[in-house]
C-alpha positions as CSV (number, residue, x, y, z in Angstrom):
1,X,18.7,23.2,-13.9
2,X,20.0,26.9,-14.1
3,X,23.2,27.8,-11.7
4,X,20.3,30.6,-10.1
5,X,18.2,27.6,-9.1
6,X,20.7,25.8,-8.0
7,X,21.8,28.4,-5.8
8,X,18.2,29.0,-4.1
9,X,18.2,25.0,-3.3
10,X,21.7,25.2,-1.3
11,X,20.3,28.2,0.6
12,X,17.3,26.3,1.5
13,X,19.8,23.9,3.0
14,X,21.1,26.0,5.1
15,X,18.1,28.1,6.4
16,X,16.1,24.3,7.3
17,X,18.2,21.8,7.5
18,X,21.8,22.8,8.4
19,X,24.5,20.5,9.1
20,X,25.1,21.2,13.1
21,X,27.4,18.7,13.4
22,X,30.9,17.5,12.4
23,X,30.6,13.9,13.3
24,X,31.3,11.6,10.3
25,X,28.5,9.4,8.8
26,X,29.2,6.5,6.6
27,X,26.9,4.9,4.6
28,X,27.1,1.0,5.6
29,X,25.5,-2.3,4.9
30,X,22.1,-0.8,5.5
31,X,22.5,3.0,4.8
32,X,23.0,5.7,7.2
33,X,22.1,5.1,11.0
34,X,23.0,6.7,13.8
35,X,21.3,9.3,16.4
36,X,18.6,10.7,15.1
37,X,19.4,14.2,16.0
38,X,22.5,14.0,13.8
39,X,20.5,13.1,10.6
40,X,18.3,16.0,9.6
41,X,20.8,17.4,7.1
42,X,22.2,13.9,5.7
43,X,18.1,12.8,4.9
44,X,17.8,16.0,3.0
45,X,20.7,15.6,0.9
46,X,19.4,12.2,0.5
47,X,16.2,13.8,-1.3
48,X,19.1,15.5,-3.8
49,X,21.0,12.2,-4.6
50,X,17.8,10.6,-5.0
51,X,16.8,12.4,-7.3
52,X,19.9,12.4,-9.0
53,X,19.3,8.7,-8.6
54,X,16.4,8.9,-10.5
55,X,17.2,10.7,-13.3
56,X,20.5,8.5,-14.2
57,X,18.0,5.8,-13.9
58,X,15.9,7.9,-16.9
59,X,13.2,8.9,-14.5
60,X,12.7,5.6,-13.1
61,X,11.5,6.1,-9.4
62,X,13.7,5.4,-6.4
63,X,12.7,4.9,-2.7
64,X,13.6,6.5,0.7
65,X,13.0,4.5,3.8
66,X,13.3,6.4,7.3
67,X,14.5,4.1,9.7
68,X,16.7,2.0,12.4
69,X,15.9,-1.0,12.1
70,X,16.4,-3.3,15.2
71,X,18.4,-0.3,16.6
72,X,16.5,1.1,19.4
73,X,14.3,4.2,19.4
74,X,16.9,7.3,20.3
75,X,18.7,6.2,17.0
76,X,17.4,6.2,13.4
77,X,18.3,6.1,9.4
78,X,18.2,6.6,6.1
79,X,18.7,4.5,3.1
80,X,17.9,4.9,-0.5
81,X,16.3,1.6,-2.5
82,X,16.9,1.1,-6.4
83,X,14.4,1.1,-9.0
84,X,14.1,-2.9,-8.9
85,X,13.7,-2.9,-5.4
86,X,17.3,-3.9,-4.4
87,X,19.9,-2.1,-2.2
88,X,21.4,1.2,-3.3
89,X,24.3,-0.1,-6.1
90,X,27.7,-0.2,-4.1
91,X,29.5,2.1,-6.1
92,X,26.9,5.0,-5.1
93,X,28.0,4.4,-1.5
94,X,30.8,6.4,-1.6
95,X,28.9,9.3,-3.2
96,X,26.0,9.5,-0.8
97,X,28.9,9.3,1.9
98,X,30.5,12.4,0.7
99,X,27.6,14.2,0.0
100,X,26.3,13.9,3.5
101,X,29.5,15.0,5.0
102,X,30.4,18.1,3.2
103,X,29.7,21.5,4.6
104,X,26.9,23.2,3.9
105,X,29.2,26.0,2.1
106,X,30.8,23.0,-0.2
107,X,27.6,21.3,-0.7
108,X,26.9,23.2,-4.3
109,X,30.1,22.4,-5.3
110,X,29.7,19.0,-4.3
111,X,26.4,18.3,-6.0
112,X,27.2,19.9,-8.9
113,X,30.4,17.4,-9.4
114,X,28.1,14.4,-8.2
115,X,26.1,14.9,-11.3
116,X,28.6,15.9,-13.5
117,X,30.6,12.3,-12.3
118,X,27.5,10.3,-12.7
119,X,26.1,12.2,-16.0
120,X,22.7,12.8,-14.5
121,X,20.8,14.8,-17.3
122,X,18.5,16.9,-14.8
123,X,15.8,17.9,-17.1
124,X,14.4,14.2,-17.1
125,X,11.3,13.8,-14.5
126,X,12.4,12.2,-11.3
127,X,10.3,10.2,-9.3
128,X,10.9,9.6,-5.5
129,X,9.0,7.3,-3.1
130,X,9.5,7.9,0.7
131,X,8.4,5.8,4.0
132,X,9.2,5.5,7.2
133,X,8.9,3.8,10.6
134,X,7.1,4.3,13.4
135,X,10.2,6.2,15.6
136,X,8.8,9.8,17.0
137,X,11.6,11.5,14.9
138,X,10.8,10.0,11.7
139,X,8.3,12.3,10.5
140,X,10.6,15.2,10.6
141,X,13.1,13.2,8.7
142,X,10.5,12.2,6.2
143,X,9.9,16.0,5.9
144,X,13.5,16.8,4.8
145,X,13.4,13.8,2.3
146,X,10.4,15.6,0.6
147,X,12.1,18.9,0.5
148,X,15.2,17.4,-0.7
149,X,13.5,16.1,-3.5
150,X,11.1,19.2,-4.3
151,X,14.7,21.4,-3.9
152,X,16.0,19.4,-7.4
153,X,12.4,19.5,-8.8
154,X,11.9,16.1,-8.5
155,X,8.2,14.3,-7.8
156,X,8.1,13.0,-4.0
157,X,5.3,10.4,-2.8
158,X,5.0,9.4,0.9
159,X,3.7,6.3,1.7
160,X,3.5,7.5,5.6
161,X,4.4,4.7,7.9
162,X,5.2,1.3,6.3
163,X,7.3,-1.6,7.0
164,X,11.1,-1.3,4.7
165,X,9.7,-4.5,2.5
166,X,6.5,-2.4,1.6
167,X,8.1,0.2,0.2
168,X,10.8,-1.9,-1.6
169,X,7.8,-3.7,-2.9
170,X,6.5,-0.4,-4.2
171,X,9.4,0.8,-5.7
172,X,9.8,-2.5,-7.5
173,X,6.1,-3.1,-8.8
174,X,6.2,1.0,-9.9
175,X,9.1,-0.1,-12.1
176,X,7.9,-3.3,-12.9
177,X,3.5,-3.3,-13.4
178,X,3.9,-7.1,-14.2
179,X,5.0,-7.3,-10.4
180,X,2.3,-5.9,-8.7
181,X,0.2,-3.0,-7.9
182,X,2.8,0.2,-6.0
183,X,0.4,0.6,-3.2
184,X,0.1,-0.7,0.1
185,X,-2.9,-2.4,-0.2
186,X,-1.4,-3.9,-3.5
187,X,1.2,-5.6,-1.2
188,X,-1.3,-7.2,0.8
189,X,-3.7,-8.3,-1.9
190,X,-0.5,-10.2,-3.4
191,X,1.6,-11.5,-0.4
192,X,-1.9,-12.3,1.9
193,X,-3.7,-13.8,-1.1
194,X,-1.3,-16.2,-2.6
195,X,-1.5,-16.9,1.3
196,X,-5.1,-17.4,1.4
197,X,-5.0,-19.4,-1.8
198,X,-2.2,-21.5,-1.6
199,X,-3.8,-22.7,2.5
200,X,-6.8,-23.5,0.8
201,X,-4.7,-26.4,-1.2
202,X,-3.2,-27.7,2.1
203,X,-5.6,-29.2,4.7
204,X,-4.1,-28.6,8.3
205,X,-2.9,-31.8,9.7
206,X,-0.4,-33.5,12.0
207,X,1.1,-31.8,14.7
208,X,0.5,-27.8,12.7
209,X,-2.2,-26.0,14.7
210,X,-2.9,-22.5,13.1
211,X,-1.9,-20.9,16.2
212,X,0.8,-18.3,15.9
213,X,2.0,-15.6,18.8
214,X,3.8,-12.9,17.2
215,X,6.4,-10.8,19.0
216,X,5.9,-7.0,16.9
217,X,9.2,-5.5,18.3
218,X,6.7,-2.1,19.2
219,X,7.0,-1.2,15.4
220,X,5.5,-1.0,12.3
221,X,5.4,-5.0,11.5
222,X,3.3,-5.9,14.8
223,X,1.0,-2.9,13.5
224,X,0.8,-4.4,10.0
225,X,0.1,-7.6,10.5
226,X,-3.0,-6.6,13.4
227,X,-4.3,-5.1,10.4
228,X,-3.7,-8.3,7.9
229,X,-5.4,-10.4,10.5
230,X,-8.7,-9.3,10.2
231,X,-8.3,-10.6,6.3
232,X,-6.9,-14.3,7.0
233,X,-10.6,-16.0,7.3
234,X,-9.3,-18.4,10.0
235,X,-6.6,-19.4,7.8
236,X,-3.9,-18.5,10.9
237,X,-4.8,-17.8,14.2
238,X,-2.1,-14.5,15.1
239,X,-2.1,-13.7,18.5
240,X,-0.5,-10.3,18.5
241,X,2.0,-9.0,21.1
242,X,4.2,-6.1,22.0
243,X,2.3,-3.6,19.3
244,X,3.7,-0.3,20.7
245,X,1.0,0.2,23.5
246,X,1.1,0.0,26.9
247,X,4.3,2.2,27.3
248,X,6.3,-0.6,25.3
249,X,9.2,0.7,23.7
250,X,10.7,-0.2,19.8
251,X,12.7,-2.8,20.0
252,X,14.0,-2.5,23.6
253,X,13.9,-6.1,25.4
254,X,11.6,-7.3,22.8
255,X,12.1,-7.9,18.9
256,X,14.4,-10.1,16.4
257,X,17.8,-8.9,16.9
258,X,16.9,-9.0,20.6
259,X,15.8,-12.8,20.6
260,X,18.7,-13.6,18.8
261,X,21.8,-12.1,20.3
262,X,20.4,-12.3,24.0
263,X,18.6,-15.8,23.3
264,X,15.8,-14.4,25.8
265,X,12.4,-14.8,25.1
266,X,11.4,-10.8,24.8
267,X,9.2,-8.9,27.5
268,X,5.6,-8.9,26.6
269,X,4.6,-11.8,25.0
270,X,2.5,-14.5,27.1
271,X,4.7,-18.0,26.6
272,X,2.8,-21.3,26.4
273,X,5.8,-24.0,26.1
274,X,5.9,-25.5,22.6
275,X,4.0,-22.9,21.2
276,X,5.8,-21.0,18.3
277,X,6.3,-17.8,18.2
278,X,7.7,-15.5,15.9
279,X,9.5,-12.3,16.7
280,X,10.0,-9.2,13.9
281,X,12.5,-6.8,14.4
282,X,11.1,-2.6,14.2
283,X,11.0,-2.1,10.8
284,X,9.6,-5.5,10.0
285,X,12.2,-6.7,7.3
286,X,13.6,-9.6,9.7
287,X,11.8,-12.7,11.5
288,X,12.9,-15.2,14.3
289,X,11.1,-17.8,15.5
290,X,11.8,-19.6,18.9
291,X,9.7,-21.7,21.8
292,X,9.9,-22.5,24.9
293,X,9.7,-26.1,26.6
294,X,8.5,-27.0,29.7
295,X,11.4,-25.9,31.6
296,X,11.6,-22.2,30.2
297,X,14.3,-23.0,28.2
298,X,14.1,-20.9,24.8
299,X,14.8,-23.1,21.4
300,X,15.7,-20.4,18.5
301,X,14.6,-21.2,15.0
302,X,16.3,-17.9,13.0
303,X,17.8,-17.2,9.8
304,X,19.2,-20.6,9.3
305,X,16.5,-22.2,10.0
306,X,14.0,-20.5,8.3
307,X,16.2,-20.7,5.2
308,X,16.2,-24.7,5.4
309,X,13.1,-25.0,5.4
310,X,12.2,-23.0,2.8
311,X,14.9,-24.6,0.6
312,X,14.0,-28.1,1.5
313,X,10.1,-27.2,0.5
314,X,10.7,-26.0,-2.6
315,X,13.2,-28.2,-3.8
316,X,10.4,-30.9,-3.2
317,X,7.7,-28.9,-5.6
318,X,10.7,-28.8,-7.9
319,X,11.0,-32.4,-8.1
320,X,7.6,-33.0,-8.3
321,X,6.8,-31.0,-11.0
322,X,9.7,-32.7,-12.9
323,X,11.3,-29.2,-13.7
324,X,14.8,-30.5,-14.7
325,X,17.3,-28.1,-15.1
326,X,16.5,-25.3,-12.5
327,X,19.3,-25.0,-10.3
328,X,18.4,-24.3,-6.9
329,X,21.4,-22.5,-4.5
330,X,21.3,-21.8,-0.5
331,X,23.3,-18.2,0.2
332,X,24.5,-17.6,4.1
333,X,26.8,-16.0,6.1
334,X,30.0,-16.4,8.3
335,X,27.1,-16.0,10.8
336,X,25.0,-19.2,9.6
337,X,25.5,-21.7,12.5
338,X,28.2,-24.5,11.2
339,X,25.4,-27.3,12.1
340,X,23.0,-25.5,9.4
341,X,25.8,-25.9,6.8
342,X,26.6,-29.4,7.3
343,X,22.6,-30.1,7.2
344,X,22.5,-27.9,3.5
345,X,25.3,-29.5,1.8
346,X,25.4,-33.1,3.2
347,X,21.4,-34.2,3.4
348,X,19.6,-31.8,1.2
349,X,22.7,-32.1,-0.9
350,X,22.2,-28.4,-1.8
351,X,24.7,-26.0,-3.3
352,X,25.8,-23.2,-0.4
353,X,27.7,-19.7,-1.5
354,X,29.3,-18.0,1.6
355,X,29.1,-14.1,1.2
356,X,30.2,-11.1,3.3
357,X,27.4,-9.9,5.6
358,X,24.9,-7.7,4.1
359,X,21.8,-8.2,2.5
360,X,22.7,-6.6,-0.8
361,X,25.6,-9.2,-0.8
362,X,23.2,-12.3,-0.2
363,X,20.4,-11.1,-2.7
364,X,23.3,-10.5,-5.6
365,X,24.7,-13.8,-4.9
366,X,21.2,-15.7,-4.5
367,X,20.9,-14.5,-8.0
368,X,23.4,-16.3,-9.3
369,X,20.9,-19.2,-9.1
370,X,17.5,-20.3,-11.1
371,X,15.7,-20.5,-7.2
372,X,18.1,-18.4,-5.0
373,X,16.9,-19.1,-0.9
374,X,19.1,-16.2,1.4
375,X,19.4,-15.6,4.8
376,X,21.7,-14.0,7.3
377,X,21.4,-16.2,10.9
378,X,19.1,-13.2,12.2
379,X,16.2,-13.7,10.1
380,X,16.7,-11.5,7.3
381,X,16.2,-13.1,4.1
382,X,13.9,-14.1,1.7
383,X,14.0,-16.5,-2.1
384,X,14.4,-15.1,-5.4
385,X,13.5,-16.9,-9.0
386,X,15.0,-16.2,-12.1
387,X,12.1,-15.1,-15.1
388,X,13.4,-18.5,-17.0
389,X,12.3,-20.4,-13.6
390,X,8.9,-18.5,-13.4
391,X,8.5,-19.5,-17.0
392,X,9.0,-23.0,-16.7
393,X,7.0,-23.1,-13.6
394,X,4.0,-22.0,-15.6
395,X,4.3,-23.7,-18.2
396,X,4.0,-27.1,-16.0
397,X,1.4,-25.6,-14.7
398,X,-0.6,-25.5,-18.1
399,X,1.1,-28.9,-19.4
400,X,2.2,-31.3,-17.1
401,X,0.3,-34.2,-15.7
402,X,-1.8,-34.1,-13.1
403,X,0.5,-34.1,-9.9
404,X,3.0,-32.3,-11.8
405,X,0.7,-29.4,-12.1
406,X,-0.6,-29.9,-8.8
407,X,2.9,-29.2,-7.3
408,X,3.3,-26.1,-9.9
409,X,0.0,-24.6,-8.5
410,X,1.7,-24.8,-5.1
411,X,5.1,-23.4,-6.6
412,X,3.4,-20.7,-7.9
413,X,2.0,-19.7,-5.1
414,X,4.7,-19.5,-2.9
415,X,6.5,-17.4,-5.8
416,X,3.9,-14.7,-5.6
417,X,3.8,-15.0,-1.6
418,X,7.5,-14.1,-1.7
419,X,8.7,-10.3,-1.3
420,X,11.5,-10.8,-4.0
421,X,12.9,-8.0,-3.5
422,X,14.5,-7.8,0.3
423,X,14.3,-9.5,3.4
424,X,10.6,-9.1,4.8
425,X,9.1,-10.4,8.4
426,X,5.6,-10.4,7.2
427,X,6.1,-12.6,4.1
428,X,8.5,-14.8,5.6
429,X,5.4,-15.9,7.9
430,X,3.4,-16.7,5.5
431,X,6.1,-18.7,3.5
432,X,6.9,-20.9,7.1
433,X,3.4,-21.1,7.9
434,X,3.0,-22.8,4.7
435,X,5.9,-25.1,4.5
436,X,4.9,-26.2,8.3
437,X,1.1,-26.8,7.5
438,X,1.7,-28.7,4.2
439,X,4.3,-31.1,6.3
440,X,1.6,-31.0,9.4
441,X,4.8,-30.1,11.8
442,X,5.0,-28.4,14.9
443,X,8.2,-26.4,16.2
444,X,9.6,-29.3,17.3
445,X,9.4,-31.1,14.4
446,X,10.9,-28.6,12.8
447,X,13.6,-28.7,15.2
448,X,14.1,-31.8,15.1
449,X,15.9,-31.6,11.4
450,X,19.6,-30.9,12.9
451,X,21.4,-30.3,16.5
452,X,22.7,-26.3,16.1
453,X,26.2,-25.7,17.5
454,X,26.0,-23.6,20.8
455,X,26.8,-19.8,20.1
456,X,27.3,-16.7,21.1
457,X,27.9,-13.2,19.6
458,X,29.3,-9.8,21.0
459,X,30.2,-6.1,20.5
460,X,33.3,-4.5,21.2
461,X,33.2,-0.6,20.9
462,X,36.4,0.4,19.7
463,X,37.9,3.9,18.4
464,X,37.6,3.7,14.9
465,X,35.7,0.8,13.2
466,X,37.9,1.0,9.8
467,X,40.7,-0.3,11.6
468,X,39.2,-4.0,11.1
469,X,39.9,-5.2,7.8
470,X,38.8,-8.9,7.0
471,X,38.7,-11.5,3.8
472,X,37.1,-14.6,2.8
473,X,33.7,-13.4,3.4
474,X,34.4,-11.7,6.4
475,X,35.8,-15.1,8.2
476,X,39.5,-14.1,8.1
477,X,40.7,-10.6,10.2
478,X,43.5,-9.2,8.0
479,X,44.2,-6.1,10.2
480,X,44.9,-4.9,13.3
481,X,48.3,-6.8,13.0
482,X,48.2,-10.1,15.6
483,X,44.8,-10.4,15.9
484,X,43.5,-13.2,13.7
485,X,46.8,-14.9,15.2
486,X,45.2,-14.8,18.9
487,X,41.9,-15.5,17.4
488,X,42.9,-19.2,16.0
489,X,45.2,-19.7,19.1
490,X,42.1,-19.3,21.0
491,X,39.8,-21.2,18.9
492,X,42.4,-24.2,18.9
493,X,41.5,-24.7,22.7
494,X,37.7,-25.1,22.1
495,X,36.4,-28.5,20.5
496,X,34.1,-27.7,17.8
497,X,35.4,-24.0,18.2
498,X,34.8,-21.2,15.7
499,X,34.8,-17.7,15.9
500,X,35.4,-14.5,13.9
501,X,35.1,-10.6,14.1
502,X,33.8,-8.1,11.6
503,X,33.3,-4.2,11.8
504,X,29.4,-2.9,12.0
505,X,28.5,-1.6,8.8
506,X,26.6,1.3,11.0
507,X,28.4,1.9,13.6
508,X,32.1,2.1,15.6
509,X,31.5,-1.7,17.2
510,X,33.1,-4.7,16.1
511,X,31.5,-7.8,15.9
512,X,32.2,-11.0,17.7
513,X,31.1,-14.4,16.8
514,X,32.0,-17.6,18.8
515,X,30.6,-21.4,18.1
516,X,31.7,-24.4,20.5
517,X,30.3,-27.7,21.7
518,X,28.5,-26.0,24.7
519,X,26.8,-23.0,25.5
520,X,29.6,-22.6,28.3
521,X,32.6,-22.7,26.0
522,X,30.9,-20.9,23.6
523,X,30.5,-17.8,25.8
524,X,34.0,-18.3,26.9
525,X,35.2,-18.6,23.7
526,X,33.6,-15.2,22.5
527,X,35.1,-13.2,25.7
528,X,37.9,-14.5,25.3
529,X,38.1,-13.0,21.4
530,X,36.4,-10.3,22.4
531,X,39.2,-9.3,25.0
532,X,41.4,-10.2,22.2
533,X,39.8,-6.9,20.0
534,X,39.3,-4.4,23.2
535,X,43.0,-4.9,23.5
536,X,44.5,-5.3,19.8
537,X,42.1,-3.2,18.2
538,X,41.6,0.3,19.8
539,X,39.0,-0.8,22.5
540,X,37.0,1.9,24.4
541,X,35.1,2.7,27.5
542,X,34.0,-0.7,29.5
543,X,35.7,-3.9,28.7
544,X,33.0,-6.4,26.7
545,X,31.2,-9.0,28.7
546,X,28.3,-11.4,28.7
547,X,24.9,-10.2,28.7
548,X,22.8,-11.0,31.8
């Protein structure tokens, strides 16, 4: 591209979407994400490095996702998806980072060295696909993503509102035609059909009923799924809740992340005890289930769970189709409840890997394996195969004896049920509603597999979330100075005690985690630690406490 282009692109920057702001963005475990009125600028220059993206990827096409997440609806995000579906590469981090940042006068300058550094040859087509969620400001975001990309000549398509998994999905099958079809209704003829298919094996029996409430957060995953439900032919009953009417708000007292950390069944949904229910967070790339007994007491069944039971399921159909060799791994977090690890290791005698929070952390470890399950505790996660497990898989399928390639029919099924390529709420479902039909369980049952140790988790806003450093997958604080000292002082007092702190990846919070034998000491344990941070670790505004 000729210096005069160039030079019309960065003016275009500044006319529509100047920087107005000199607060610094960092691009964390799951992009940029912060106030949406501080973005407008940073998701243009995203368009740019996208399409810079693209072209050192030789044209292949990258994705742009608008969105939050759990976060609630004031806030929003950006984050860029590689061309086989994954996480933005690490090492790019830092360069989407600075781009954002710089002024608008040093922005040619800066682009011009970005591709010079990465040896982006910018007469190769570029290909972008952007989505977003369903937040008010998103489609104005969206907007500057498609001018970014136009500005550097690139080729933008917008998929309009979509769940994050859809559009990694997209991205993934674009590069990929053996994977699926890039479209949305691609997505659901793949995910919902092996669904469809594989329930058609498995006659419901036991305690399973086909009943399922589902919590949608007030996002885009509640809104999906109302529209998959029409399709299921009374495969699964959804009963659909919190779907953005009503004056319901994303994510606020409703949703995963809110389930989790609160451990409060969310406003909304109508509770029947020991009915499951499971809860997506607003852009529909994490699921929680939980019930609630006679008593009102909730039961949470989150990440660990669901990652159990997935590994436990298809470690049977690998032993029943007599597939020796495939190695099949379990990938968590410092987050993963100790009770969940105990269970992994010690009765399904399954390999774990223990790997700094982040989903782009878990999915490159989960690799590592033939059958790679990962979740992080708040129900983001999905399983991954290797293309020598798929093979073998198949080729049971066409050779093996009868109940050999029974079980590979089932395998393969759940294979192409699975969103490979990131966390996803909606295919999660599927693969627990499976799992829990073919053993005819109820939540209870499912429950009923290990004793969780109680928990608790907390926030500390402090001054400057860099000044936490931490090792050994995030379970060891190596600065501020002192304060992994106070933390093992105070988790010697606590029987069963464990706790640990890590910076957001978003945002200037730290991160408290506590584990003890009761719920009691557990919350005591984490105020305790979190005290410990407010006061050793730059602390501002209100000192942390328990939630209601």
């Amino acid at each position: 591209m000729p210096p005069s282009s160039l030079r019309v692109v960065y003016a275009f920057a500044r006319e529509m979407h100047p920087k107005t702001s000199d607060v610094f963005i960092q691009y964390g475990t799951a992009g940029f994400r912060t106030k949406a009125n501080l973005l407008e600028h940073v998701v243009y220059r995203m368009g740019l490095l996208a399409v810079i993206r693209s072209r050192v990827k030789n044209g292949r096409t990258i994705g742009i996702m608008i969105t939050a997440s759990h976060n609630l609806e004031p806030d929003n995000g950006v984050k860029l998806i590689d061309p086989d579906g994954e996480m933005l590469e690490q090492s790019w981090e830092e360069i989407a980072t600075r781009l954002a940042n710089v002024s608008d006068n040093d922005l040619e300058s800066t682009t011009e060295q970005v591709i010079k550094q990465v040896n982006a040859d910018m007469a190769l087509k570029a290909s972008v696909y952007i989505g977003m969620d369903t937040r008010y400001t998103s489609p104005r975001l969206a907007a500057a993503a498609v001018h970014g990309v136009i500005a550097l000549k690139g080729t933008p398509k917008e998929f309009g509102i979509v769940t994050t998994p859809i559009l990694h999905y997209c991205v993934k099958c674009r590069n990929d035609n053996t994977y699926g079809t890039p479209t949305e209704e691609g997505y659901y003829e793949k995910i919902v059909g092996a669904f469809k298919s594989i329930r058609q094996k498995l006659p419901v029996s036991g305690r399973y009923n086909t009943t399922l409430h589902v919590d949608g957060a007030n996002g885009v995953g509640g809104k999906k799924l109302n529209i998959i439900k029409k399709t299921l032919d009374g495969e699964l009953d959804l009963l659909l809740y919190n779907l953005g009417g009503n004056g319901g708000k994303l994510n606020l007292n409703c949703g995963a992340d809110f389930v989790k950390v609160s451990q409060r069944p969310p406003v909304g949904v109508e509770h029947v005890p020991f009915q499951r229910v499971a809860s997506l967070d607003g852009d529909g790339d994490r699921i929680i289930y939980y019930y609630v007994d006679d008593k009102e007491k909730i039961h949470l069944l989150d990440g660990d769970r669901i990652a159990t039971l997935l590994a436990s399921y298809v470690t049977e159909l690998l032993s029943a189709c007599n597939a020796e060799g495939l190695r099949l791994g379990l990938v968590q977090t410092a987050y993963a409840n100790g009770a969940s690890t105990k269970y992994i290791t010690e009765d399904l005698k399954v390999p774990v890997t223990c790997v700094k929070t982040g989903v782009k952390h878990l999915h490159h470890a989960a690799l590592s394996y033939d059958v790679g399950v990962y979740f992080e505790a708040n129900g983001h996660g999905t399983v991954v195969y290797s293309e020598s497990a798929k093979k073998t898989i198949r080729r049971i399928a066409d050779e093996g004896d009868a109940e050999e390639r029974k079980a590979a029919g089932l395998l393969l099924n759940f294979i192409d049920m699975t969103n490979e390529t990131v966390g996803d709420a909606i295919s999660d479902l599927f693969l627990v509603e499976t799992v829990l039909c073919a053993r005819g369980q109820d939540v209870r049952d499912w429950m009923s597999s290990y004793t969780d140790l109680p928990c608790r988790q907390l926030k500390v806003t402090v001054q400057d979330r860099n000044a936490i450093s931490t090792a050994d997958a995030e379970r060891v604080c190596t600065a501020p100075e002192g304060l992994q000292t106070r933390i093992e002082e105070l988790v010697s007092g606590y029987n069963s005690g464990r706790s640990f702190v890590r910076p957001s990846g978003t945002e200037d919070v730290v991160r408290v985690y506590a584990e003890a034998d009761t719920q009691e000491m557990a919350d005591k344990l984490a105020a305790e630690v979190a005290q410990a941070v407010f006061d050793l670790a730059g602390g501002v505004g209100e000192r942390p406490t328990l939630p209601a």
